[in-house]
C-alpha positions as CSV (number, residue, x, y, z in Angstrom):
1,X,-30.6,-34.9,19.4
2,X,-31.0,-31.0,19.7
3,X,-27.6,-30.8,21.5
4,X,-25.6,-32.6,18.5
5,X,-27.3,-30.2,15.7
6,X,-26.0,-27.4,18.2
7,X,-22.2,-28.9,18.5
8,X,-22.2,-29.8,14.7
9,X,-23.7,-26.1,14.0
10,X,-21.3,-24.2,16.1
11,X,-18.2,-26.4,14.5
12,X,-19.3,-25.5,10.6
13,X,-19.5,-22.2,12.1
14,X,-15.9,-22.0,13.9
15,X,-14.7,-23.4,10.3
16,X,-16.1,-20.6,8.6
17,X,-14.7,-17.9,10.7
18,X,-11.0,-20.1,10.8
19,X,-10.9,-20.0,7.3
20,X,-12.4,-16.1,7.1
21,X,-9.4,-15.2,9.3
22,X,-7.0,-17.0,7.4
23,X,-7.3,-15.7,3.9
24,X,-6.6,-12.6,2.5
25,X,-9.1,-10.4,1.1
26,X,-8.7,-10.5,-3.0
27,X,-6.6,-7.5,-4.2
28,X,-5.1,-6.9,-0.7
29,X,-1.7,-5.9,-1.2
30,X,0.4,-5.6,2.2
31,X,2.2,-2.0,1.9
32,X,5.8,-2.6,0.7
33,X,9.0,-0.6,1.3
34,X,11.6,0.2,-1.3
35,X,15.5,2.3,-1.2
36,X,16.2,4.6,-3.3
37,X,17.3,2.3,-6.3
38,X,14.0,0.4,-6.0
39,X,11.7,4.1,-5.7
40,X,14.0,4.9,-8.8
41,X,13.1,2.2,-10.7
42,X,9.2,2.1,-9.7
43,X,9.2,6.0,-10.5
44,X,10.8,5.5,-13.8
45,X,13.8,8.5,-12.9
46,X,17.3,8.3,-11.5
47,X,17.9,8.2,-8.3
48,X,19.5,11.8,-8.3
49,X,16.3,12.7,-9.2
50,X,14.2,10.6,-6.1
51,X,17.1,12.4,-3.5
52,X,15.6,16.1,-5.3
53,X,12.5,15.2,-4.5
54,X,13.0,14.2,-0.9
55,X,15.3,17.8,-0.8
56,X,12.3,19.2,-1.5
57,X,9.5,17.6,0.6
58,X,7.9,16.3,-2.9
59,X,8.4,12.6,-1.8
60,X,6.9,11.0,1.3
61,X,9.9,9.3,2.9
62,X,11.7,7.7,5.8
63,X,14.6,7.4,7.7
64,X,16.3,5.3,9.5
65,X,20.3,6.5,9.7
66,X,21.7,7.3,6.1
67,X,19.1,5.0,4.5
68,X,16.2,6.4,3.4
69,X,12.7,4.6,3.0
70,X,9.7,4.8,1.0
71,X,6.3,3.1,1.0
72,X,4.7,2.4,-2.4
73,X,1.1,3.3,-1.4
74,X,2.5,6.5,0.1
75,X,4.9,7.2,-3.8
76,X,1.7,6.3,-5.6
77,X,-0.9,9.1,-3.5
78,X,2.4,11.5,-4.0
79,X,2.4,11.0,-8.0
80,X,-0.8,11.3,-8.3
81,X,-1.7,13.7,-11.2
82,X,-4.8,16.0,-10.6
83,X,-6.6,16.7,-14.4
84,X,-5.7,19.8,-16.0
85,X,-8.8,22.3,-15.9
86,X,-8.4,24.3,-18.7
87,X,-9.5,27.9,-18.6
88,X,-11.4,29.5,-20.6
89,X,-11.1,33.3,-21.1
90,X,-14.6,35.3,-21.0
């Protein structure tokens, strides 16, 4: 009798760690890539613009031959707009 609580216990359990390692976690969002066109769009500017900004080092980016890659997570930390401190003059 002890043994077949055990078996049954340890099967609920492997069903509970299948079906943990099956789902995803809610608001997980697997890290996309996007071209230029794509960054464009997603940045709201031309493209023009996006190839400035990789010029310049403003724009996480990379490479693989002519094309040029971006990841969104990486585009969103970039954009990323630190509060204006306004200064007060004493």
């Amino acid at each position: 009798m002890l043994l077949s609580e055990l078996t049954n216990e340890i099967k609920e359990l492997k069903a509970i760690v299948e079906n943990k390692l099956t789902t995803t976690p809610e608001g997980y969002e697997p890290d996309t890539t996007m071209d230029v066109q794509e960054a464009a769009e997603y940045l709201r500017c031309t493209p023009d613009n996006v190839y400035k900004k990789v010029r310049s080092g403003s724009l996480p980016h990379y490479r693989n031959g002519k094309l040029i890659l971006f990841k969104k997570k990486e585009l969103d930390e970039a954009i990323k707009v630190k509060p204006y401190k306004r200064k007060f003059f004493k």
